[in-house]
C-alpha positions in Angstrom: -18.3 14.3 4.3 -19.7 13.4 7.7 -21.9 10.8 6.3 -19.3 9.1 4.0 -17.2 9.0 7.7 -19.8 7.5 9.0 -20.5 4.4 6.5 -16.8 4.1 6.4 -16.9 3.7 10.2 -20.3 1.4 10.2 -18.5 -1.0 7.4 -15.0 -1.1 9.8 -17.0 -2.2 12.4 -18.9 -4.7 10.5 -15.5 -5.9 9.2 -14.6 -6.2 12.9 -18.1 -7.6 14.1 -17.3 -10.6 11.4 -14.0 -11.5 12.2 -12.5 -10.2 8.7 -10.3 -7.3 9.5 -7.2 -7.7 11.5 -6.1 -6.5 14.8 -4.4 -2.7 14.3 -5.9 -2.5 10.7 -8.3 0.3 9.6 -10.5 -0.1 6.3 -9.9 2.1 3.2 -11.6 1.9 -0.2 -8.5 3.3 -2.0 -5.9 1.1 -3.5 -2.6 2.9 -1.6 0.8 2.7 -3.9 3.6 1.8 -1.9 7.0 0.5 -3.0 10.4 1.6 -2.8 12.4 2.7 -5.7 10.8 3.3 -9.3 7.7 1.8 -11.1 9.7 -0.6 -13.9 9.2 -0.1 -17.5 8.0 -3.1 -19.3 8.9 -4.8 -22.3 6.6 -7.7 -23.8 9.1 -8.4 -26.1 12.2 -9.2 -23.4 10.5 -10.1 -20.6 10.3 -13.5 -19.0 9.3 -15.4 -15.8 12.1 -18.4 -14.5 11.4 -20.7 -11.6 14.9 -22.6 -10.3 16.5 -24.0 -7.4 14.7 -27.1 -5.9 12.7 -27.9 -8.6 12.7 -30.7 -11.0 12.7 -28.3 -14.1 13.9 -25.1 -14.5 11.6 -23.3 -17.1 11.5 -19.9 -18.2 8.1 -17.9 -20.2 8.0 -15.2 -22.4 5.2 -13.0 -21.9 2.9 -14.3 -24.4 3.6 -17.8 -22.9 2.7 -17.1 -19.4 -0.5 -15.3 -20.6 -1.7 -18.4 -22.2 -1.4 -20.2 -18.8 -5.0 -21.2 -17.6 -6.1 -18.4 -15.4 -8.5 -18.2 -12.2 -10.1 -15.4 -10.4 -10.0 -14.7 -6.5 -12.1 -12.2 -4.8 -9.6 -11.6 -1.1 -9.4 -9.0 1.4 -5.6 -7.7 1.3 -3.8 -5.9 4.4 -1.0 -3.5 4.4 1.3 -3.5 7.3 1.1 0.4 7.6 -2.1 -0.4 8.9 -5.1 -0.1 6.3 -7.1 -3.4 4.9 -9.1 -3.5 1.6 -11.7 -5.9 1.3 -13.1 -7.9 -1.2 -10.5 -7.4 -4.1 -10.5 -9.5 -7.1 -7.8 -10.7 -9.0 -7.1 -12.7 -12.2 -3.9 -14.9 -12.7 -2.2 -18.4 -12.7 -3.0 -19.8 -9.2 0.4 -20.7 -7.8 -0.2 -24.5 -6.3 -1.5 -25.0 -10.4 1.9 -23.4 -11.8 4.2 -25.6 -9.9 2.4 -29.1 -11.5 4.6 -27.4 -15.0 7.5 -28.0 -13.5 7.7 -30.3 -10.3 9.6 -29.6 -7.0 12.3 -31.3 -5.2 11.8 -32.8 -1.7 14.2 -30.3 -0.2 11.8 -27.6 -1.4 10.5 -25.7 1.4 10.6 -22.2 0.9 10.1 -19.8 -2.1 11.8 -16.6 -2.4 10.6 -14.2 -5.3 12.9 -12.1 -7.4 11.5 -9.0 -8.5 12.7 -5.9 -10.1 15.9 -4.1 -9.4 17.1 -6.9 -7.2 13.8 -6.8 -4.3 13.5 -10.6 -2.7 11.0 -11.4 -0.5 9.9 -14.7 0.9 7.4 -17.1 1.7 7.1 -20.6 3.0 6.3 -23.1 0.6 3.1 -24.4 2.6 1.5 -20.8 2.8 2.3 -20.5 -1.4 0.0 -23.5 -1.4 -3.3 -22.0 -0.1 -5.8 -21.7 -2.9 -6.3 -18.0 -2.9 -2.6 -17.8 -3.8 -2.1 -16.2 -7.4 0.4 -15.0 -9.9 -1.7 -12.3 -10.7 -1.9 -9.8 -13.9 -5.4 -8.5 -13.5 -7.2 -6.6 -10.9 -10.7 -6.0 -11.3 -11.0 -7.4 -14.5 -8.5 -5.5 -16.0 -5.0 -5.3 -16.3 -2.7 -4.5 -13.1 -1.6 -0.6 -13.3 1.9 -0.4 -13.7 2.3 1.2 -10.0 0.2 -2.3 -8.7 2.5 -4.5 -10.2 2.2 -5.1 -13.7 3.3 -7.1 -15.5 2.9 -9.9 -12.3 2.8 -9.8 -9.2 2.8 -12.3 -6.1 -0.9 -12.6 -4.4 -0.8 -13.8 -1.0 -3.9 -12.6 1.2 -2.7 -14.6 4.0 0.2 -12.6 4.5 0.5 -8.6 5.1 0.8 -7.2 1.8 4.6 -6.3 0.7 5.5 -10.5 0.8 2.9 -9.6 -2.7 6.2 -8.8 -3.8 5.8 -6.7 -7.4 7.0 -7.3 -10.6 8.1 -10.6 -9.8 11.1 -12.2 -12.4 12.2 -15.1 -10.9 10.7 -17.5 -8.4 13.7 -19.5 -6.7 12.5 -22.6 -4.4 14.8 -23.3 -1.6 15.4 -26.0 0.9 16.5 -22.7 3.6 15.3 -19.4 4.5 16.3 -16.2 2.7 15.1 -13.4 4.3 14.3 -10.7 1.8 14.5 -6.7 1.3 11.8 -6.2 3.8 12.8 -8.2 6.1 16.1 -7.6 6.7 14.7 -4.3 6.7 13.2 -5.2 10.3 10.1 -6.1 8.7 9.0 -9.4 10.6 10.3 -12.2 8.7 6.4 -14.3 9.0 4.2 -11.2 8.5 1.1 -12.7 9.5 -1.3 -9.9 10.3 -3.6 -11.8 12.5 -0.7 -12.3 14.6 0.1 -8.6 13.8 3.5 -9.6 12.7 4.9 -6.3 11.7 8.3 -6.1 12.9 10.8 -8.4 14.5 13.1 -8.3 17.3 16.2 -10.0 15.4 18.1 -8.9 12.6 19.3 -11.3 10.0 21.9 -9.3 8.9 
């Protein structure tokens, strides 16, 4: 036990030592489950993905449909805003900056909020959805997303503390304003950016 403490410590501090682990973050090598409210049940046969709002197209996919998207993988190190970082995590999916080509935005697009399961929003500017590491994501090391990680889909976005890789995700509205979701009017910080250590903010949108 004392030994395994001590790697864990050695590969924090080499995390540290090369700039990859956040300020106020500790590493684990579990996967931590946390989300509020149930795990979904999922249906392949009534399920669907549909992007609206400022776009040029609204679409909608079935399952099957958005499975036959073309797919990349992205190896990312992921950080939770309760404090623990998990490096080097690879996921599978439909990177976001290639999904929005299928249906064009608007000018006035500028912000995305996703819709997930039982009514959770969360949301995300536009230019960070862009990054390349970004992923609609189904698969976690190399297989399929446990049902407590998200599965069906679920949003990607290393460059944000981990809940704005909002779960379950059913809808994906584009909006030319702000929309501050579950988390954040929460009192959740509305950026989350954990090099800034964006955890909390000192306004309420309510």
């Amino acid at each position: 036990m004392a030994s395994e403490f001590q790697s864990r410590r050695e590969e924090e501090q080499a995390m540290k030592a090369a700039g990859r682990m956040p300020p106020g973050q500790s590493l684990t090598q579990k996967f931590p489950v946390l989300h509020y409210g149930p795990v979904p049940k999922f249906d392949p046969a009534t399920w669907d993905l549909r992007v609206f709002g400022a776009v040029q197209q609204e679409m909608r996919w079935t399952w099957d449909e958005f499975q036959a998207l073309p797919t990349v993988t992205v190896t990312a190190d992921i950080h939770c805003v309760t404090g623990w970082s998990k490096f080097d995590t690879t996921w599978e999916g439909v990177r976001f900056r290639d999904f929005i080509e299928l249906f064009g935005l608007t000018p006035e697009a500028r912000f995305v909020i996703a819709h997930a399961e039982y009514g959770f929003t969360t949301n995300l500017p536009l230019e960070v959805m862009l990054e390349d590491n970004v992923l609609l994501a189904y698969k976690y090391n190399g297989a399929y997303l446990e049902p407590e990680h998200g599965f069906p889909l679920r949003l990607v976005v290393p460059q944000r503390y981990f809940w704005k890789s909002a779960k379950w995700v059913r809808k994906l509205e584009f909006s030319p304003v702000d929309k501050p979701g579950f988390w954040e009017q929460a009192g959740y910080h509305n950026e989350g950016d954990p090099w800034k250590e964006q955890r909390h903010q000192h306004r309420s949108f309510f």
